[in-house]
N, C-alpha and C positions, 0 to 999 in steps of 0.2 A: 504494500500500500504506500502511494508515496504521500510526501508532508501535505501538499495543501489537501487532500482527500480527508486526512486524520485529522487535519484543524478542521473540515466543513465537519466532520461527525462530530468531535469534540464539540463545536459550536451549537450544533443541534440540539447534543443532548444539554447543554449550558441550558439553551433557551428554552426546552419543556419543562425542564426543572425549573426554571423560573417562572415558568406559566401555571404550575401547578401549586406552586405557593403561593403567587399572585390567585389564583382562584381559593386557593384553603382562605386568605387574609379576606377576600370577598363576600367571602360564606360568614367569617367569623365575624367582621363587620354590619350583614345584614342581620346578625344575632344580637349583636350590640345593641342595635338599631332598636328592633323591636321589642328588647328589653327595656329599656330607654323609656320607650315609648308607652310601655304596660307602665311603668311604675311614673311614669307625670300623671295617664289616665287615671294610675289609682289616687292619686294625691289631686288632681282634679277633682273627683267625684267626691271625697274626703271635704278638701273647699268649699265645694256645693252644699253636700248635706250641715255644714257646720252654718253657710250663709243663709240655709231655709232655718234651722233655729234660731237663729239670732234673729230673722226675719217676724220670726212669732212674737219674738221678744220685744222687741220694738213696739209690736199691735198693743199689746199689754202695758207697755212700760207708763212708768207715771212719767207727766211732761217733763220731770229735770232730767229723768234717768236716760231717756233716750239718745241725750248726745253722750253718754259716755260708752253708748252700745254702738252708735253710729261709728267710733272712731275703730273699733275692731271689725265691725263691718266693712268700711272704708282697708283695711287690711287686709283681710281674706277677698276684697273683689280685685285688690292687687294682685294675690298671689290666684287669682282664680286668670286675671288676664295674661299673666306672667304663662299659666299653664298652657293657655290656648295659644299663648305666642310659638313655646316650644313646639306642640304639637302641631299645628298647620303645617303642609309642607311648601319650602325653600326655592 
C-alpha cells in the first residue's frame, strides 16, 4: 500500500470517528435539552399554582393587607415570565 493511500484510510477513519462522537454529543445535548426543559415546566407550573393562591388571597384580604400580598405576587409573575422566556423557542 503506498503512503498517500494509508493517509486517505487513516483520514477516513479520523473523520467517522469524529462523526460518531459528534452524533453521541448531539444525542446527549438533545437530552440536556429536554431535561432542561421538564424541570423550568415543573417550576412553571409550581409558579402558577403558588400565583392562583395568592390570587384567592388577595379576594379575601383586608384592604391594608393586600399590598403586602401584591408584592410577592409581583414576584412569582416575574419568575412565572422568566419561565416562559426560557421555554419558548430561540
Amino acid at each position: 500500500m503506498n503512503e498517500r493511500l494509508a493517509y486517505i484510510e487513516k483520514l477516513e477513519a479520523q473523520i467517522r470517528e469524529a462523526q460518531t462522537t459528534l452524533n453521541r454529543l448531539k444525542a446527549k445535548k438533545e437530552q440536556v435539552i429536554q431535561q432542561a426543559q421538564h424541570e423550568e415546566i415543573e417550576r412553571l407550573e409550581e409558579h402558577l399554582e403558588r400565583a392562583q393562591v395568592r390570587l384567592k388571597d388577595i379576594y379575601s384580604a383586608a384592604e391594608e393587607a393586600w399590598q403586602e400580598l401584591k408584592e410577592g405576587i409581583d414576584e412569582l409573575l416575574g419568575k412565572i415570565s422568566e419561565s416562559l422566556t426560557k421555554l419558548r423557542p430561540k
